[in-house]
Every structure is written in C-alpha cells, then in structure tokens.
LOLUMFI-342491 format. One record per residue (C-alpha): residue number from 1; x, y, z. Coordinates in steps of 0.001 Angstrom, whole numbers, always signed. Layout:
% residues N
REC  seq       c1       c2       c3
REC  NUM        X        Y        Z
...
END
This chain:
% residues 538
REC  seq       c1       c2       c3
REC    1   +79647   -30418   +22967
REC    2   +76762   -29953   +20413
REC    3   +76278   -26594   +18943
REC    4   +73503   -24593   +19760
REC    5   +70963   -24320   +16943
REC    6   +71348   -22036   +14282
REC    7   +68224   -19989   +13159
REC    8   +67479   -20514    +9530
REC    9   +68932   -18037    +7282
REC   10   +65140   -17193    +5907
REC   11   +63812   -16795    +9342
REC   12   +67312   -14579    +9994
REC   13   +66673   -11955    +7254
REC   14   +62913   -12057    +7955
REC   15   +63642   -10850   +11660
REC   16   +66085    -8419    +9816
REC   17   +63694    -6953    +7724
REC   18   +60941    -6115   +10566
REC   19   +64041    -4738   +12790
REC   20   +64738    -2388    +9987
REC   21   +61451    -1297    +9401
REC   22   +60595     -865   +13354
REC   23   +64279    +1455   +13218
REC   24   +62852    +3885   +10518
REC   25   +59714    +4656   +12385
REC   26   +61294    +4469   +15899
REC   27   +64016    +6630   +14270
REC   28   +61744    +9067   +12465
REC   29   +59925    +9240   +15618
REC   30   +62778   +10060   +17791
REC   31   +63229   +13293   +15610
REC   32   +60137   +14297   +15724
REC   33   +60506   +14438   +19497
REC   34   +63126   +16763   +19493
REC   35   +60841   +18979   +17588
REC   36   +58431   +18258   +20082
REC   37   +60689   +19811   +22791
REC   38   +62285   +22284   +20508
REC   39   +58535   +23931   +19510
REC   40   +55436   +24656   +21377
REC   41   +53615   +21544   +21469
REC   42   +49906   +21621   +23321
REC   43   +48546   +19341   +25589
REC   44   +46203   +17499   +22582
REC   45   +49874   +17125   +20931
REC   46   +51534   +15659   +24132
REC   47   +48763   +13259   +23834
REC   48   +49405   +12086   +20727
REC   49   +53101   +11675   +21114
REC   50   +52678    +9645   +23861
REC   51   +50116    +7062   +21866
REC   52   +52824    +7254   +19142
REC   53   +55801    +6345   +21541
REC   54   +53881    +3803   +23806
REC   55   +52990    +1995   +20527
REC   56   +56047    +2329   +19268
REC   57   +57651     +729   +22353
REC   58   +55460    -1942   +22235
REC   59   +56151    -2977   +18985
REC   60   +59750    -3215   +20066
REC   61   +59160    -5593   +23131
REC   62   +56529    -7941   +20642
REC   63   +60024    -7878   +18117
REC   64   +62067    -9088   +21095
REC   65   +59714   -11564   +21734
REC   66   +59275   -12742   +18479
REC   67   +62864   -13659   +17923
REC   68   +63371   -15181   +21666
REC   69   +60011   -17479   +21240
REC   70   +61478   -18601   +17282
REC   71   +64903   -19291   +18851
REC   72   +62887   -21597   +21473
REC   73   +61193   -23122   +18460
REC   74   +64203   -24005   +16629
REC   75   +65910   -25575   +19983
REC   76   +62411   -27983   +19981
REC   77   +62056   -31188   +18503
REC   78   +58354   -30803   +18351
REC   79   +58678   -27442   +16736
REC   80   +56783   -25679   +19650
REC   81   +55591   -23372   +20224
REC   82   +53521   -23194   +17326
REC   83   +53283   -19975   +14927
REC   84   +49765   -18998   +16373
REC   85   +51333   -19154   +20083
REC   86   +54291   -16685   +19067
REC   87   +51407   -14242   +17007
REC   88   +49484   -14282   +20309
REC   89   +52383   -13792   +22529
REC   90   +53766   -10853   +20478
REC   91   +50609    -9332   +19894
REC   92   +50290    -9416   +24317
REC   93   +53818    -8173   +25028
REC   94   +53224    -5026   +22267
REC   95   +49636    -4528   +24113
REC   96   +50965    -4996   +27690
REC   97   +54108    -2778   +26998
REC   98   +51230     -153   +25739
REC   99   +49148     -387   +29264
REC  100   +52408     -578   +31206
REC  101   +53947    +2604   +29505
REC  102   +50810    +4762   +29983
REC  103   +50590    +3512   +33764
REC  104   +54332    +4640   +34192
REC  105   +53722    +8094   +32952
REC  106   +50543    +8768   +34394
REC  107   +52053    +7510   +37887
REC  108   +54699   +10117   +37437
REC  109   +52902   +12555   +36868
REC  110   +50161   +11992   +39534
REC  111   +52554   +10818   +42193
REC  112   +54769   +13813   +41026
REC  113   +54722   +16259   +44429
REC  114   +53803   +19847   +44203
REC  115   +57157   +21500   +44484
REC  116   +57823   +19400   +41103
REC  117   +54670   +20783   +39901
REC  118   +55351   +24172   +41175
REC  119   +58867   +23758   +39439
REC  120   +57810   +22588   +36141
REC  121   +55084   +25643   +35555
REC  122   +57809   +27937   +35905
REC  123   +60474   +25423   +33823
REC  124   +57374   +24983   +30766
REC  125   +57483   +28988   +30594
REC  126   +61423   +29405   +30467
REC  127   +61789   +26684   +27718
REC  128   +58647   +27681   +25575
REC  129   +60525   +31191   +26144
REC  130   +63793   +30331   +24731
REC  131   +61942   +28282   +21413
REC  132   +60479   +31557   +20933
REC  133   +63463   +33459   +21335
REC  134   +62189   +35997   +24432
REC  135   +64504   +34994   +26777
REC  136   +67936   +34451   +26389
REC  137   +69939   +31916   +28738
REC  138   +73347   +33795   +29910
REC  139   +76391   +32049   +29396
REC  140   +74697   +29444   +26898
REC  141   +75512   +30694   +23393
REC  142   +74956   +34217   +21320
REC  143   +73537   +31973   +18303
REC  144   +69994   +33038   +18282
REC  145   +68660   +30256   +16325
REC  146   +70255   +27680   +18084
REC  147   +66721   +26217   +19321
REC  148   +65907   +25369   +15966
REC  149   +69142   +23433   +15338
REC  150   +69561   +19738   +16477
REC  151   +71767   +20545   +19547
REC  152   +69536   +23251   +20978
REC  153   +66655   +20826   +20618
REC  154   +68694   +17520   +22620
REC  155   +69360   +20569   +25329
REC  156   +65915   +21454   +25492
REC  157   +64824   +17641   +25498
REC  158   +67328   +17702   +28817
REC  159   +66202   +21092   +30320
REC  160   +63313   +19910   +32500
REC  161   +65277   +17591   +34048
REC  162   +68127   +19684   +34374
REC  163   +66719   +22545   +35511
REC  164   +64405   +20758   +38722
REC  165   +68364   +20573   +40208
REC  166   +69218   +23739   +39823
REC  167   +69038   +25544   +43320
REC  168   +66429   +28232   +43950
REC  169   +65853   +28070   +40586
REC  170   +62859   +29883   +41169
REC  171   +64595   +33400   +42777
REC  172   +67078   +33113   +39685
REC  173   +64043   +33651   +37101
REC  174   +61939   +35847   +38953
REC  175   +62971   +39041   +37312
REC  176   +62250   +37879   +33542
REC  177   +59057   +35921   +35074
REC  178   +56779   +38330   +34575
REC  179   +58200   +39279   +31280
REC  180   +57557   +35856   +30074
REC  181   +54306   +35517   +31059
REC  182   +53024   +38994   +29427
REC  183   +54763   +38061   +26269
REC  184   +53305   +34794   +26522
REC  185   +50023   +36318   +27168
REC  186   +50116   +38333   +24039
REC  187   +50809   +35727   +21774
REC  188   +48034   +34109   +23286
REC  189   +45685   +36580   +22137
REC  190   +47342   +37288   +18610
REC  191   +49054   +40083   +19394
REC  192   +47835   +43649   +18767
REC  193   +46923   +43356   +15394
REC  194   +44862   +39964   +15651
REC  195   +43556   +40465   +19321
REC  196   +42247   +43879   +17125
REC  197   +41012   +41971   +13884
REC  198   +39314   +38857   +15774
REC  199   +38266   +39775   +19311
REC  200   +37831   +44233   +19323
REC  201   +36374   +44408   +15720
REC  202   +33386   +41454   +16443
REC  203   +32515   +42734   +19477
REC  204   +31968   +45951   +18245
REC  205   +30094   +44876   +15232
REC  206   +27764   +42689   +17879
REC  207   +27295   +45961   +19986
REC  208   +26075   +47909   +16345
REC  209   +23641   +45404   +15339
REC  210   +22031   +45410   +19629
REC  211   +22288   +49157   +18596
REC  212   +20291   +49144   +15652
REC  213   +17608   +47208   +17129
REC  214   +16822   +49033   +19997
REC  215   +17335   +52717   +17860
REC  216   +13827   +50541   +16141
REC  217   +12219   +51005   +19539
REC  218    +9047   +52979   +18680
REC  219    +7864   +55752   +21162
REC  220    +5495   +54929   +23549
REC  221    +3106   +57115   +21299
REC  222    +3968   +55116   +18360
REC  223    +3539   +52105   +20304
REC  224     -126   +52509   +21435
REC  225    -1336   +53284   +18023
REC  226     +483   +50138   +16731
REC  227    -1825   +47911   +19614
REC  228    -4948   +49899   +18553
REC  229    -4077   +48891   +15178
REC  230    -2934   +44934   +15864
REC  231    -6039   +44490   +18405
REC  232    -8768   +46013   +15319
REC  233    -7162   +43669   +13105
REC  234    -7257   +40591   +15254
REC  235   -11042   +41197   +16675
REC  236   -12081   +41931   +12868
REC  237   -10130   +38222   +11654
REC  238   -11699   +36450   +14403
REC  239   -15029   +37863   +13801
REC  240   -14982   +37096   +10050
REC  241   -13855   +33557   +10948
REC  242   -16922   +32935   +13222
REC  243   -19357   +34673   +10666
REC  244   -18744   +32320    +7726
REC  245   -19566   +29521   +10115
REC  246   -23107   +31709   +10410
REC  247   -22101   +32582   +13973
REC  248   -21226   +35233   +16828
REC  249   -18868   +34662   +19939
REC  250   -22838   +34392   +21773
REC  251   -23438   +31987   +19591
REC  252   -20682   +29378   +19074
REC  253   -22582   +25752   +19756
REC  254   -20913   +24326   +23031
REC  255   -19916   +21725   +20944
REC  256   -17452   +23408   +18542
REC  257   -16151   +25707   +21405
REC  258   -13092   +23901   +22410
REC  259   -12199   +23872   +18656
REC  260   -12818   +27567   +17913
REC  261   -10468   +28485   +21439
REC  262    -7661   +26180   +20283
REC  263    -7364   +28350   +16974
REC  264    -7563   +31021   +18657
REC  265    -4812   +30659   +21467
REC  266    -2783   +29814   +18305
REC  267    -2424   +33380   +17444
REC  268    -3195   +35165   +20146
REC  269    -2130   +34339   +23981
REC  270    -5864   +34204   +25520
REC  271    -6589   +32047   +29111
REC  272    -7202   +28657   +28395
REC  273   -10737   +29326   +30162
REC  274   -11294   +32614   +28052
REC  275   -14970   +33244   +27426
REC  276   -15088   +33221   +23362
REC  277   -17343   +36509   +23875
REC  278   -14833   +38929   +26325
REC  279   -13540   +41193   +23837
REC  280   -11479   +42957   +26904
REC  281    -9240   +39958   +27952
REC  282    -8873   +39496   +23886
REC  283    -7690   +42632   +23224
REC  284    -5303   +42884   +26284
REC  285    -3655   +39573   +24825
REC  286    -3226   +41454   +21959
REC  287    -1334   +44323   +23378
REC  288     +343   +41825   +25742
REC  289    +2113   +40252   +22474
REC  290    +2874   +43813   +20673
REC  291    +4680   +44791   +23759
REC  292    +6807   +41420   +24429
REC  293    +7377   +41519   +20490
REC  294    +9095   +44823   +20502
REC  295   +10074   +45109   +24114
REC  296   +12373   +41421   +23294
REC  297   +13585   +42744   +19926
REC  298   +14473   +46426   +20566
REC  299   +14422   +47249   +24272
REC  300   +11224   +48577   +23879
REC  301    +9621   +52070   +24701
REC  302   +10895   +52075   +28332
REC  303   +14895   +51383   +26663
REC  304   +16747   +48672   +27040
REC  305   +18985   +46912   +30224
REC  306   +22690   +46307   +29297
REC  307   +24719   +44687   +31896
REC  308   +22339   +45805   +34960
REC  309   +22166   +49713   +33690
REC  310   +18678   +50509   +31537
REC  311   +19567   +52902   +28535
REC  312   +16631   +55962   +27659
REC  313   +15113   +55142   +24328
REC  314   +16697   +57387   +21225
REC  315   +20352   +57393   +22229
REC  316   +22554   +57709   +18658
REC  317   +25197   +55569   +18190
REC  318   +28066   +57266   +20068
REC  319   +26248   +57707   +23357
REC  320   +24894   +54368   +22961
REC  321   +28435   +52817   +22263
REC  322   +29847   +55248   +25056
REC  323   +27506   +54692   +27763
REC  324   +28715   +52560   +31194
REC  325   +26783   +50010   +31045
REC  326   +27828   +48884   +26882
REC  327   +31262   +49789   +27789
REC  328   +30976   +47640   +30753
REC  329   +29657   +44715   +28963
REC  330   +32303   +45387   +26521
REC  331   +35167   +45266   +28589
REC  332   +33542   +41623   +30271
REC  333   +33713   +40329   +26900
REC  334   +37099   +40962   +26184
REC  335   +38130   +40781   +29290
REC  336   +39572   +44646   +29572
REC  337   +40290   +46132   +32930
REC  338   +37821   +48353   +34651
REC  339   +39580   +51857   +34187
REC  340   +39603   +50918   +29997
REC  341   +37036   +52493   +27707
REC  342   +36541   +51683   +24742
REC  343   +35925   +53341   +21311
REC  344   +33811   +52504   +18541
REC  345   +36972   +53638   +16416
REC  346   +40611   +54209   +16641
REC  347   +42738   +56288   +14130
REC  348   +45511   +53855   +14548
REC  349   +46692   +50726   +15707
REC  350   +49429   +52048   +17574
REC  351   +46551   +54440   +19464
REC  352   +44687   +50997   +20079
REC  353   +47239   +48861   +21912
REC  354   +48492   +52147   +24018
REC  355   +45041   +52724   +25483
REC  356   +43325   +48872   +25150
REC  357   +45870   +46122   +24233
REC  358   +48571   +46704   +26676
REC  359   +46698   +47520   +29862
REC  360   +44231   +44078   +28967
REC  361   +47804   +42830   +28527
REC  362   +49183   +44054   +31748
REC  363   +46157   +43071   +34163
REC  364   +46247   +39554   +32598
REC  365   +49729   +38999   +33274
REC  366   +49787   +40035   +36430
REC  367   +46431   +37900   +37116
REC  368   +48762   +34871   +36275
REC  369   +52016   +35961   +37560
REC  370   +49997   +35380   +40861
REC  371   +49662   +31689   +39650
REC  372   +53082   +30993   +38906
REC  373   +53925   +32320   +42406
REC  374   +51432   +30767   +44170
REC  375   +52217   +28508   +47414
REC  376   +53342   +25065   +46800
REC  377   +50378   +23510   +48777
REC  378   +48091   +24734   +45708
REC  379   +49709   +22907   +43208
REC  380   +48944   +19306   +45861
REC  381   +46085   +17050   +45192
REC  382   +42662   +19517   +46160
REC  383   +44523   +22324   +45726
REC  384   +42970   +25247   +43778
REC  385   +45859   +24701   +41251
REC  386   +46433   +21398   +41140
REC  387   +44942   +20794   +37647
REC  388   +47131   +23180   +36272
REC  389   +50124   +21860   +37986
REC  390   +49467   +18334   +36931
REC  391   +49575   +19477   +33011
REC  392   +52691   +21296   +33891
REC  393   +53985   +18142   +34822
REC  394   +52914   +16207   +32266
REC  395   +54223   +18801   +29497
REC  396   +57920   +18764   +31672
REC  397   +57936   +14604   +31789
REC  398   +56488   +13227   +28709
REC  399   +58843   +14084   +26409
REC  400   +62008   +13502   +28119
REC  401   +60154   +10200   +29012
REC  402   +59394    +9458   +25133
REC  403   +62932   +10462   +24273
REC  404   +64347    +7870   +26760
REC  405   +61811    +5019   +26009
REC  406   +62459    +5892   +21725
REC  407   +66882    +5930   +22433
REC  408   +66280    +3010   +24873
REC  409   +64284     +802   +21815
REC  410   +66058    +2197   +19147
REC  411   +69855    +1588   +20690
REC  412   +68265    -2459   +21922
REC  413   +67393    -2944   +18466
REC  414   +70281    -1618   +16830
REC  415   +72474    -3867   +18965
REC  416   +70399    -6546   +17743
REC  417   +70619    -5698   +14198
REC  418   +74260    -5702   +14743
REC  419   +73819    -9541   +16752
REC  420   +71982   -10524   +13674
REC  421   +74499    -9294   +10875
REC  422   +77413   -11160   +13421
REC  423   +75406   -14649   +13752
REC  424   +74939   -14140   +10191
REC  425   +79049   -14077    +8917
REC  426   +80586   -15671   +12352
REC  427   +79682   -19455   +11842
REC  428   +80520   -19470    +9167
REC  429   +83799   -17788    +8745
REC  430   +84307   -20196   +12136
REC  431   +83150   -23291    +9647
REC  432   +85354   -22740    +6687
REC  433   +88318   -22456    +9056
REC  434   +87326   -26068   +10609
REC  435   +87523   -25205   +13798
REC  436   +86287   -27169   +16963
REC  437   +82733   -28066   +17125
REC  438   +82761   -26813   +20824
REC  439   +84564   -23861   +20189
REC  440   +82496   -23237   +16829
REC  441   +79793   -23413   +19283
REC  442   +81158   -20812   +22069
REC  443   +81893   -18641   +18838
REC  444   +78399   -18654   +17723
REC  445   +76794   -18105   +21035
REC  446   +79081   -15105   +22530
REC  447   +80783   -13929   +19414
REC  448   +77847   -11887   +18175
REC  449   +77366   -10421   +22002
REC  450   +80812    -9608   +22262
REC  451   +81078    -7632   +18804
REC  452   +77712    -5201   +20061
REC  453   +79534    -4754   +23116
REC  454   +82965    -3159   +21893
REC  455   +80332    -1052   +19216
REC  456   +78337      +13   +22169
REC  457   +81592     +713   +23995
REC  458   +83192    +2290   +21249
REC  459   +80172    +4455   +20968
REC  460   +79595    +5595   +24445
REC  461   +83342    +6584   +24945
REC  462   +83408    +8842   +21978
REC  463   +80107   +10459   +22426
REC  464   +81335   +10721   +26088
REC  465   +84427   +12564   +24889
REC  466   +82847   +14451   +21731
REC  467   +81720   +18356   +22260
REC  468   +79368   +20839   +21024
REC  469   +77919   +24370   +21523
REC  470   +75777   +23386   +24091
REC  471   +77546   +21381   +26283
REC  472   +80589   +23475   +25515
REC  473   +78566   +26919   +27529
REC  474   +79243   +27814   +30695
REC  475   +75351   +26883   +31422
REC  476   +75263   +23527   +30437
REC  477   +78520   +22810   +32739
REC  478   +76868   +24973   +35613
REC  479   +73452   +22881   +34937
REC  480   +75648   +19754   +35090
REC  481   +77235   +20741   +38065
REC  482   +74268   +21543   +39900
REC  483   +72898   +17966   +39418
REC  484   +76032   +16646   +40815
REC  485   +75671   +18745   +44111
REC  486   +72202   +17473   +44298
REC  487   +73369   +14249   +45050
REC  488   +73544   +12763   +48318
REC  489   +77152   +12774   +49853
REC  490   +77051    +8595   +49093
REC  491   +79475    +6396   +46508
REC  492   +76531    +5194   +45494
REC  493   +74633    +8329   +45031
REC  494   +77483   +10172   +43865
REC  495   +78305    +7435   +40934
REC  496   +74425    +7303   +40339
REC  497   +74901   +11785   +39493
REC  498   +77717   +10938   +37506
REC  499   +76262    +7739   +34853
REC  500   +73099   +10713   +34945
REC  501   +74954   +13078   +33589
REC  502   +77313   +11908   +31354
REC  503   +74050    +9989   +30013
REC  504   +72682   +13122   +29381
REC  505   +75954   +14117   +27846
REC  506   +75868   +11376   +25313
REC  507   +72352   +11935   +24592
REC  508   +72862   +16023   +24231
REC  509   +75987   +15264   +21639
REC  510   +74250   +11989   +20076
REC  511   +70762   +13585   +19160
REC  512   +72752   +16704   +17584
REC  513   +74827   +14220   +14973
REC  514   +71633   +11990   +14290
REC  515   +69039   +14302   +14214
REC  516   +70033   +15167   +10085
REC  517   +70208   +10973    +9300
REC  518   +66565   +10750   +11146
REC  519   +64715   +13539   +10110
REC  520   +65858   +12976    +6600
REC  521   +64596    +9209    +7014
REC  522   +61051   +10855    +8266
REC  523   +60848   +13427    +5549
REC  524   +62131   +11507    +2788
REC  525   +61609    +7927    +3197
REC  526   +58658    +8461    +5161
REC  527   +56877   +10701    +3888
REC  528   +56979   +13505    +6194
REC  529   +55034   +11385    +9071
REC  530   +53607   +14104   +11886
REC  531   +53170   +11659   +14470
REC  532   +50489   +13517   +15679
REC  533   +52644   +17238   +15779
REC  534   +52268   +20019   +13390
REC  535   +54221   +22897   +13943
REC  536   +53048   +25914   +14112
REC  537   +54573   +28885   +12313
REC  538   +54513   +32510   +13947
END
C-alpha cells in the first residue's frame, strides 16, 4: 500500500503559524465575551460583538479550508487546484460563514416566540442586576464580587439559557422586579446627583433666560410710543430716499415704481400692490413689525403663553418660575409626575430627591413595571411590544451564541494544532524505526486523529469532574436540575438534557481556568483589543 502524501514541512509550519495567530484573536476574543456577559453591554455593543465573532468564525472555516484544498493539492499530479483557486475558495467560505452566521442569529431571534421574549426582558434585568450587585441570587455564593471574577462571568454567559428552564420563573422574581427596575431606572438617569447637575439645573437655567425676556416686555404704554417713534423714523427715511431722487410718493415716474416698492418691502412689510403714496397702510406695517418683534421675543404687552396658560406681563421671577403653566412645562420636560412642583432652588440635595427625584423615580418605574408584566401576545410580531421584546432577545442570545461559535472554533483549531504537531513527529519517529510502509501509512493517517482524541477526552472528563464556586451553589445545581425536568420523558430527550448540561458544566469550569491565560493574551500580547466593548465604570 502506498502512503498517503505527506504535506511539506514549509507548507506544515506555514498552516501552523496562521492557526496560532487565528487562536490569539479567537482566544482574546472569547474573553472579552465573558466581559460582555459579565458587564452591561448596549445594543450598539451587541452589534459589534457579533461582527467581531461572525468574522472571526469565518476566518476559522477559510483556515479549514485552506489546509483541506492544499492536502488535495499535494495528492495531485497536476498540482491542482492552483494557489488562486484555494485564495478564492477561502476568501468564499470566510464570507459565506459571515452571511450564514448573521442569518442564524437573526432567525433566532425573529423566529424566537413571545413567551421567550417575554422571558428574556425579565432574565436581561436579573443578570444586568446581579453585574451591578442589586440583587443577590440565594443559595449562589456570599462573595459579592464574584461577577467580576472569571467563574461568575462563564455563569452569567450560561444564565439566559439556564434560567428560560426554570419553572415560573417569572412568579419567583416578581417581588425584587420592581426593585430592579427602579434601581435600574435611576442609574439611567444618573442618579440624584447627575439627574440634578444635567437634567434639573438646565432646565431651570432655560426657564431664567424665557424669564428674562418676557420681564423685557414693555407696557402697552411703552409700546405705543415705541411705534409712534419706529413709524416717524421709517416715513422720514423713505421720504429722504425719494427726495434726493428730486421726487414725492405723487411723483415717482411709473417707470421706477416697481424698483422704489421692492426697497421698500425690504424693510418694511407693505402689500405687494401698496400705493407708494398711502402713508396709513405704511405706517400700520410699521406697527405690525414692532408688535411681532417684541410680542415673538418677550411675550409681548398682552404676556406670554406657556404650555396653553398665558402669564400677565410683570410677574418677578418666583411667581414666574412658580406659576402652573412653567411648572407644568417643567415637569413635561423632565418628565416629573403631575402632583411634583418644582423649585427654582433647593437647600439640599437630600431635600431635592425627597420631593423631585424619587417620586419621577417611582412613577417611571412603575410606568415600566407595567411593561415587564405585560401579556405575552404583546411581545408577538405587531404587538405594541414587540420591538422591545425582540432586543431582549437579541441581548439574551447573542452572547451565549458568540461564546459557543468562539469555544466551538477555538477547541476545532486547537485539535488541529495538536493534528499538526502529531503529523509533524509521528512519521517520522514511525520512519527511523523502519516500520511497514502500510502500517507507516495507517500511522500517519489515524495516528495524529487518535492522539486529539484521548486530549479531547482527557479534557472533557476532567473538566466534567472539576468544581468551582458556582457550580458548587445550591443554585447552579437547582438551575441544572430544572433543565433536566424540562426534558421530555424520552431516552433520547433525556440524554439530549444531560450532554446540555454537563456541556454547560465544562464550559462554566473551563472559561473560569482560561479566562487569566486569554485575557492576559488580549491585554498583553494584544494590545488590549476592545473588540468593539468598552466598559463602563460606575
């Protein structure tokens, strides 16, 4: 039996050097997710992940490909396919792996029905809860900064999946649901102190300067003297102009009317058809633009209209900044409740958020509690919440989707790497013992597959049997157990619960020891690459 043939040892540490450059990134990246799940990424962020992971991914198929289509060229007498068909072909699988990738998630998450939807609004608050430490998870673990440690991060990576088989999951977090939400809410807004500095302190400043124009309001006495005045002044400058042409408004030739209107019109707002001689219509223009000048600016004589309610000219500052209709405006704009009013001063911030920050607080809480407790038929397709269901879903299944797509690359290409290091010493450890060409041959061809499988083996069984805090809680076991109960009283559905969650096992237990190893590689040999996620610090 001929041997199979060998790949040249050039082209077998070239294909070695792109697999370990691929593994840095894909390993850098795969710690970046778990910081992903283990902070509060936004929807722009989620975005950006998944362009980083489908990419990612696709540069692991076109590696794959690479190294099946040179293996094909080596078998070939005629040396084909050529090097341009294997750029082409790798360059196709990377791009196709993209599209395929983004049509998988997207799928999922618009096919995904509206109890899921339903499910993972309420699972997106509980896990954003416990990164921020308002919520705490009974019977997981008293370390309070857990979350920020590699194994609370691999749970939270599991928790949306976890947590969608968890029975009535949505009676067992009603209590602390509202709690969640209103401290949600006023982190939102910056809490006290910055809803104070950024939101209460502008609009107040807004409401001083609309103050100090219309306190510039002149009196209706003051008013008419200022039109006496403007329409003297215009009549006399429109008079002058006509008399150094030698001519009256009688006595403009018809030819150089159109002309003298036009300049005219451009400072004050006659007819188009005005007679050049009506001195009446001329001078109401004239009042007609005092008035809309300061009635626009100021409020004018008459006061001004705030938010449907006119205000009497001359109010001072506090009854201007006190009265319904400003404090109803006010309260629009910062969206207060309607029993709130507002002061153009506190004497401390303690005295603000009792009487304006909490209640605002409260209302808008409650306002979304509703949401989170709406019927499931809002969050389908048409429903009045279905756009905010669909994000929920997408925040609940992208990463855990990344994460799987990242181990699933990562682990293929580290079995290959380990292939590629075992086709490099087996033949030849086979050849200096002069051995059978057919069973040098057998050696060369399964050898290397049977050496990743006892490492993958290996592997599996003592992540399977390894512990840590998380999985070691009384949660993670109850979570577990739940997902087994979920299953369908099959063998096959049964064994399909199990390989689920001892999968998740491994992962949990696997991300926690690697996450140091990767995140150093990002940080240190990579230069601290963001993949698209900056955390933020509160």
């Amino acid at each position: 039996m001929s041997a199979s043939p060998v790949m040249p040892l050039k082209q077998l540490f070239s294909i070695i050097g792109l697999t370990l450059v691929y593994l840095l990134f894909e390993l850098a990246f795969n710690a970046r997710l778990l910081d992903v799940v283990g902070g509060t990424a936004t929807q722009d962020q989620i975005h950006h992940i998944e362009i980083y992971g489908r990419s990612l991914s696709g540069a692991a198929v076109g590696l794959l490909v690479m190294q099946w289509l040179l293996g094909r060229r080596n078998a070939s007498k005629n040396q084909s396919p050529s090097g341009m068909t294997i750029l082409l072909a790798v360059a196709a699988s990377g791009i196709l792996t993209y599209g395929v990738l983004k049509v998988i998630v997207d799928t999922a998450v618009a096919n995904s029905s509206a109890s899921f939807r339903r499910a993972s609004l309420n699972i997106v608050l509980v896990q954003r809860a416990l990164v921020q430490g308002t919520v705490e998870l009974d019977g997981l673990t008293d370390d309070a900064k857990l979350f920020a440690q590699p194994a609370g991060k691999a749970f939270l990576a599991q928790f949306p999946l976890m947590a969608t088989s968890i029975d009535r999951l949505d009676e067992k977090i009603r209590n602390a649901k509202l709690t969640l939400i209103t401290t949600q809410v006023s982190e939102a807004l910056g809490q006290a102190g910055g809803f104070y500095s950024n939101q209460y302190v502008k609009a107040v400043k807004a409401t001083q300067e609309k103050w100090q124009r219309y306190s510039k309001a002149p009196s209706a006495q003051d008013l008419d003297g200022e039109i006496a005045k403007q329409q003297d002044k215009a009549w006399s400058e429109y008079l002058n102009d006509l008399g150094r042409r030698g001519w009256t408004p009688s006595t403009v030739p018809g030819m150089a009317r159109g002309a003298v209107l036009r300049k005219v019109r451009s400072r004050v707002p006659v007819p188009s058809n005005w007679d050049l001689a009506d001195e009446a219509t001329f001078r109401d223009a004239v009042a007609a633009k005092v008035r809309k000048r300061a009635g626009a600016a100021t409020g004018g004589p008459k006061g001004l209209t705030v938010h449907g309610q006119r205000l009497a000219p001359g109010l001072g500052w506090n009854a201007f900044f006190t009265h319904p209709g400003v404090q109803a405006e006010l309260r629009d704009q910062l969206h207060l409740p309607a029993g709130v009013s507002l002061q153009s001063a506190y004497s401390s911030g303690a005295e603000f958020q009792r009487e304006v920050f909490d209640p605002m607080v409260k209302r808008l809480a409650q306002d979304e509690l509703t949401r989170y407790d709406a019927p499931v038929d809002d969050f389908a397709n048409g429903g009045k919440l279905a756009e905010r269901g669909l994000d929920a879903a997408r925040l609940a299944l992208v990463p855990p989707l990344a994460l799987f797509f990242s181990l699933l690359g990562a682990m293929t290409h580290v079995g290959k790497l380990i292939y590629l290091f075992a086709e490099l010493v087996l033949p030849r450890r086979n050849a200096d013992h002069d051995e059978a060409d057919d069973h040098h041959a057998r050696s060369r061809r399964f050898g290397p597959f049977a050496v990743v499988g006892c490492v993958v083996l290996l592997l599996s069984i003592t992540l399977s049997w390894t512990e840590n805090a998380v999985t070691q809680s009384r949660l993670y076991d109850y979570m577990r157990q739940q997902m087994r109960d979920s299953a369908q009283p099959t063998v096959t559905s049964q064994a399909w619960k199990w390989l689920q969650t001892n999968g998740l096992h491994v992962v949990a237990v696997g991300q926690d020891l690697g996450y140091p190893l990767f995140e150093g590689i990002r940080t240190q040999v990579l230069g601290g690459i963001t993949y698209g996620y900056e955390e933020s610090h509160h």
